[in-house]
C-alpha positions as CSV (number, residue, x, y, z in Angstrom):
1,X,35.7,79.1,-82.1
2,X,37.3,81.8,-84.2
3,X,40.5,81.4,-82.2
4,X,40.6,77.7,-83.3
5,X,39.8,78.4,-86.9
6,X,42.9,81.2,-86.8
7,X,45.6,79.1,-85.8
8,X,44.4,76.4,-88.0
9,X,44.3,78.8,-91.2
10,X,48.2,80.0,-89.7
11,X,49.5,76.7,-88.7
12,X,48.8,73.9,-92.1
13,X,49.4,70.0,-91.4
14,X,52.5,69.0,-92.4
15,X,53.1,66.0,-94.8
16,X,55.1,63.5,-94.1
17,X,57.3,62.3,-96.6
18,X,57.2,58.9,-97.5
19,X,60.1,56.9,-97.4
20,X,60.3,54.0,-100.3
21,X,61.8,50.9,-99.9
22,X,63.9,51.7,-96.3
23,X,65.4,48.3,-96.3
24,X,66.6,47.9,-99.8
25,X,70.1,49.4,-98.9
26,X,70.8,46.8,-95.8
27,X,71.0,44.0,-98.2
28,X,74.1,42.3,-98.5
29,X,74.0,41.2,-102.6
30,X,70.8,42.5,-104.7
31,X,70.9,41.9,-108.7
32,X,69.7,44.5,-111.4
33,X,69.6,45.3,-115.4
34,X,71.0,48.3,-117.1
35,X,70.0,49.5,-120.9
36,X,71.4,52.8,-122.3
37,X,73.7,54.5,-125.0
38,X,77.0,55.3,-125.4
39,X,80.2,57.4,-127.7
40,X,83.5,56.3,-128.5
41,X,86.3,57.9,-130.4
42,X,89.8,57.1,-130.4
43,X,92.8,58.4,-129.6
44,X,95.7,58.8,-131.7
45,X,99.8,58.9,-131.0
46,X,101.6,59.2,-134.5
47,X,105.0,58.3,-135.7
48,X,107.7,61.4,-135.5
49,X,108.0,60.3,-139.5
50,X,104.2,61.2,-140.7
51,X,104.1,64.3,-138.1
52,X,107.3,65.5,-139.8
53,X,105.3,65.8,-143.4
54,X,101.9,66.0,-142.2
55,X,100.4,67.4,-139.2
56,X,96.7,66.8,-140.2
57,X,95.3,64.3,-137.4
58,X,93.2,61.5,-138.6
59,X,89.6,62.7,-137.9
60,X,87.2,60.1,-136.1
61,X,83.6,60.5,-136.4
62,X,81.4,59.2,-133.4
63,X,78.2,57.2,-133.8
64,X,75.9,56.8,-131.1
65,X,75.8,53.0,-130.0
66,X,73.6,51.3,-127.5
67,X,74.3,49.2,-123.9
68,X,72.7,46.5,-122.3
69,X,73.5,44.7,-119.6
70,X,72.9,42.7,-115.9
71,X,74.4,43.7,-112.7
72,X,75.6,42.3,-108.8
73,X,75.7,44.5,-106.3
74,X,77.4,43.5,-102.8
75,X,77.1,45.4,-100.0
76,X,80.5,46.4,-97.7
77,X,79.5,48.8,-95.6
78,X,76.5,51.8,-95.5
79,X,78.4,54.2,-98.0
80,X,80.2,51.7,-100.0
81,X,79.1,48.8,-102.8
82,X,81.1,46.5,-104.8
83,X,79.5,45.4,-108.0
84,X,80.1,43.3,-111.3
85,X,78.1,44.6,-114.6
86,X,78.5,42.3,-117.6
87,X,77.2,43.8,-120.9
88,X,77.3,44.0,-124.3
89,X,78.2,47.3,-126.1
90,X,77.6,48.1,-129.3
91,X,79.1,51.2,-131.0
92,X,80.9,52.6,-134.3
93,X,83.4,55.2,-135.6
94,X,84.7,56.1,-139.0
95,X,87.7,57.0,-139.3
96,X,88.3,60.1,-142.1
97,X,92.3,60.4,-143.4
98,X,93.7,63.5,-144.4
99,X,94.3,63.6,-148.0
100,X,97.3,61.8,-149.5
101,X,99.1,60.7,-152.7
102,X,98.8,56.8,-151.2
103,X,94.7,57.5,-151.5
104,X,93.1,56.8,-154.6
105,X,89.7,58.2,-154.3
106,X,88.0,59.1,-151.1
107,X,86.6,56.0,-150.5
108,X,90.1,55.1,-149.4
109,X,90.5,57.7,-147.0
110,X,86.9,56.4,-145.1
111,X,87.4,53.6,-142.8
112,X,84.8,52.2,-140.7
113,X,85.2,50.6,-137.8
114,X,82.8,48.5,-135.9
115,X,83.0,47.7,-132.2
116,X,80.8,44.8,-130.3
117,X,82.1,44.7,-126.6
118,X,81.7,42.3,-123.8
119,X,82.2,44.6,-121.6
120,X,82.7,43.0,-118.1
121,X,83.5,45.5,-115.4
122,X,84.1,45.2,-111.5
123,X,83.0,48.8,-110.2
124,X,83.5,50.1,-106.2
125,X,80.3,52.3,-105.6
126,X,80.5,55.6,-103.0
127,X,77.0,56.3,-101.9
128,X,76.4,59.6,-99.5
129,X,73.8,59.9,-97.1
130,X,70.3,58.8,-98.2
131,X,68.2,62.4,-98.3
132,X,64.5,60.9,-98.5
133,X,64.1,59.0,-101.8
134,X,67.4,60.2,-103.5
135,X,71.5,59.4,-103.0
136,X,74.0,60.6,-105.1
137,X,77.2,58.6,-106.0
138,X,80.3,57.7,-107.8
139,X,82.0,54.8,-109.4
140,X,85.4,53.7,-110.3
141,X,86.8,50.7,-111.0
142,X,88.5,49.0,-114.1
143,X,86.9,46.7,-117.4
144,X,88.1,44.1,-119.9
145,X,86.5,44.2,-122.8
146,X,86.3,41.4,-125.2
147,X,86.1,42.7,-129.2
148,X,83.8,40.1,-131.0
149,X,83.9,42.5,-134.1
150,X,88.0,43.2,-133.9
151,X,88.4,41.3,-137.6
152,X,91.9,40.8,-135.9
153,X,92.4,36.7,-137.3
154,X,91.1,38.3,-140.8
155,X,94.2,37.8,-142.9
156,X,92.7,40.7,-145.1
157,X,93.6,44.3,-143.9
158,X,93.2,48.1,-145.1
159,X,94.1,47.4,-148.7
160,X,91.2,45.0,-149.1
161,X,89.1,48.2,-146.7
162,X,89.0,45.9,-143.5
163,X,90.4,47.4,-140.5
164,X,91.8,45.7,-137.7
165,X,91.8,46.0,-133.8
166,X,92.7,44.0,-130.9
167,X,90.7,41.3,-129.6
168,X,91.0,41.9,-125.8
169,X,91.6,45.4,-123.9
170,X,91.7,46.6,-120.4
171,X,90.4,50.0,-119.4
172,X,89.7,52.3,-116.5
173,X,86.3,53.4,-115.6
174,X,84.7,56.6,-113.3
175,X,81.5,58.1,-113.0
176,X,78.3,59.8,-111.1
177,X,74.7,59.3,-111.0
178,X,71.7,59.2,-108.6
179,X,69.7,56.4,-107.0
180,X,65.9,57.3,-107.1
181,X,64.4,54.8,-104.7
182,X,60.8,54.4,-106.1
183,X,57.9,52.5,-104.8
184,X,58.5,49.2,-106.2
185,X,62.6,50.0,-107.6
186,X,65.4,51.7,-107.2
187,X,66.4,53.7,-110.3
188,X,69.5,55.2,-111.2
189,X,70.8,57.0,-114.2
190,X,74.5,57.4,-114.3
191,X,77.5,58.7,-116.5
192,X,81.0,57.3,-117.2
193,X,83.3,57.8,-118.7
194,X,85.9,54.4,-120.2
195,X,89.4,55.0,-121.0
196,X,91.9,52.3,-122.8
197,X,94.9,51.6,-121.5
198,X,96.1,49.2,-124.5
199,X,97.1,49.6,-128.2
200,X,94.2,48.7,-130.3
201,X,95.6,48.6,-133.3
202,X,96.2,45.7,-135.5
203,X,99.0,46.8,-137.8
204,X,98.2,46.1,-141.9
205,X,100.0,43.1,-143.7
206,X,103.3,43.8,-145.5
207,X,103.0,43.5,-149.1
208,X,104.6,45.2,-152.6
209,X,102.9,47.7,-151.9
210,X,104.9,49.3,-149.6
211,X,104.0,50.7,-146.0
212,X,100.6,51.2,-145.1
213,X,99.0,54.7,-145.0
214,X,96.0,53.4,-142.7
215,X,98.2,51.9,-140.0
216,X,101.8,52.8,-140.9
217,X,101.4,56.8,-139.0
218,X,99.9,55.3,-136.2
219,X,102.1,53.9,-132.9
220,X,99.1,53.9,-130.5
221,X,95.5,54.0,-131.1
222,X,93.3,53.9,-128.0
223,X,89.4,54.2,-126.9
224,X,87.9,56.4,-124.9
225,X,83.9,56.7,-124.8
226,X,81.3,57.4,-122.4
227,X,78.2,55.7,-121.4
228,X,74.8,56.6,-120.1
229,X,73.5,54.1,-118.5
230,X,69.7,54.0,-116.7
231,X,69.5,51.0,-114.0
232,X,66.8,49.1,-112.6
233,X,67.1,47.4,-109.3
């Protein structure tokens, strides 16, 4: 009897882990929701006429904004999913100038720009093996992005301190997370990254006042933000 009680004390039960939800990944289309937070800033290229006399960049200062959003998942095979997430995203910069005889006050120099996106993207998902209740992945895949706070039919412009952007823009997307498979869900937090591949900027009206010195230095503006976004499926 001591024997038995010595291997016992030695040799502990081992748990099994349990698996959750062992089917969910064989389905072929599943739907979900999405809430998080995301950052943009933007991306400058200037004209070789400002850089020649001034080689101060116009500063942007990033708000923290807030996603929300549905999603479709298909299934193609065991390691790879296509899926479609409409949302809208909400977010803000202001835009600081560097100083100049054009600029009053510094009020003038402050522009604020507001951003609400639907933000429609079709994402490919790579999924590694499933160990227990976790999978990493990645996603890429590429967006449009309709502006509903552009101003961009506003026939006022930076001299009357409303700035304008494009209505419409196309960007590229990549990203990680991890898929926690829970008891009743699947949850998975993930990070991207979105990158314009348009010219935002909606140049300011000609007038007596001569060029612009909101829009006038700047050839190219384009976004680039992340996005943390926690899923629910």
């Amino acid at each position: 009897m001591l024997g038995i009680h010595w291997v016992h004390a030695q040799y502990p039960t081992v748990r099994e882990t349990i698996t959750n939800l062992p089917n969910f990944d064989d389905l072929f289309i599943h739907f979900g929701y999405f809430v998080g937070i995301n950052s943009y800033d933007f991306k400058f290229s200037y004209e070789k006429d400002y850089y020649r006399k001034n080689y101060q960049d116009i500063e942007v200062l990033s708000k923290n904004g807030f996603n929300v959003g549905l999603l479709a998942d298909m299934r193609i095979n065991k390691y790879i999913n296509l899926r479609i997430e409409p949302g809208l995203y909400y977010t803000k910069r202001d835009l600081m100038y560097p100083p100049n005889s054009r600029f009053n006050n510094d009020s003038d120099r402050l522009r604020e720009v507001k951003s609400t996106y639907i933000h429609l993207p079709l994402m490919v998902k790579f999924s590694t093996e499933r160990i227990n209740n976790f999978r990493p992945f990645i996603l890429t895949g590429i967006s449009t992005d309709f502006n509903l706070s552009s101003n961009h039919k506003n026939t006022d412009d930076n001299f009357s301190n409303v700035f304008r952007t494009s209505p419409k823009n196309m960007n590229y997307e990549i990203g990680l997370g991890f898929d926690f498979y829970l008891f009743y869900f699947k949850f998975s937090p993930s990070i991207r990254g979105i990158f314009s591949m348009q010219n935002e900027l909606v140049p300011d009206n000609p007038n007596s006042y001569g060029a612009s010195p909101w829009t006038s230095p700047i050839s190219k503006m384009v976004s680039r933000g992340f996005a943390l976004n926690l899923t629910f499926e």
